[in-house]
C-alpha positions, 0 to 999 in steps of 0.5 A: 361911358365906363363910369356908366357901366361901372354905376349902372353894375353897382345898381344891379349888385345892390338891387340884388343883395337888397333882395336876398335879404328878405328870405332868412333862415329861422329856426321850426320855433319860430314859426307862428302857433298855428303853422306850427300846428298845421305841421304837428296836424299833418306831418308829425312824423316828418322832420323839418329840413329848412325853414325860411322866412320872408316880408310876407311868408314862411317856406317849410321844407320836409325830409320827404321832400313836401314843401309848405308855405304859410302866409304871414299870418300862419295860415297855410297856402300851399302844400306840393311834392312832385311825386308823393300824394299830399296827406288825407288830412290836407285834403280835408282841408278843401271842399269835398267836391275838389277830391270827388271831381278827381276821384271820378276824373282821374282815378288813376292819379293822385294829388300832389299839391294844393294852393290855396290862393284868393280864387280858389284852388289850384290841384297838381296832379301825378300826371302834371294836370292842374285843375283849378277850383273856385273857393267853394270847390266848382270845377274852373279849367285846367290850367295850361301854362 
């Protein structure tokens, strides 16, 4: 039985350094041309912290605490800050009709991360309400999670 247990921890410990490879740090350069010009785009007076690659994607890690994820390709998915309003040139990115809807909605509030995922948008906002938009910028729901 302790063999078993003894086994059974190995697993587990190789389970896990296996996945810890994946992410590797690289260096801002080797980012694909276009993340590297999404960031020159809209955060060209921001530094890089850290940069971390995966099988399928790039992690960008700003001095102002903005984080930007960029698929495999370079395209960009996600760009969040807890407490900072994602740029006007990011949101520009998106249809119109998702920054009127939160213009009118709640303009008391401001946006602090947009996911560009496979249905559409996910918009966090400064009060923590995240709205999701379809991929032409229609109102869904607000996501409870």
């Amino acid at each position: 039985m302790k063999k078993l247990a003894f086994i059974f921890g190995l697993l587990a410990v190789a389970a896990t350094l296996t996945s810890c490879e994946d992410d590797k740090v690289i260096q801002e350069k080797d980012l694909p041309g276009n993340a590297k010009s999404f960031l020159q785009a809209n955060f060209s007076n921001v530094g890089v912290t850290r940069v971390e690659k995966d099988r399928n994607s790039y992690d960008v890690y700003l001095e102002n605490g903005f984080e930007i994820d960029f698929k495999k390709s370079g395209d960009w998915d996600e760009v969040k800050n807890y407490s900072l309003p994602v740029p006007s040139t990011v949101i520009a990115l998106i249809p119109e009709n998702v920054s009127g809807y939160v213009s009118e909605n709640y303009p008391d509030q401001f946006i602090t991360g947009i996911n560009n995922e496979h249905f559409g948008y996910e918009i966090d906002l400064s009060n923590g309400v995240e709205l999701i938009f379809s991929p032409d910028g229609t109102f869904q729901r607000i996501d409870h999670d």
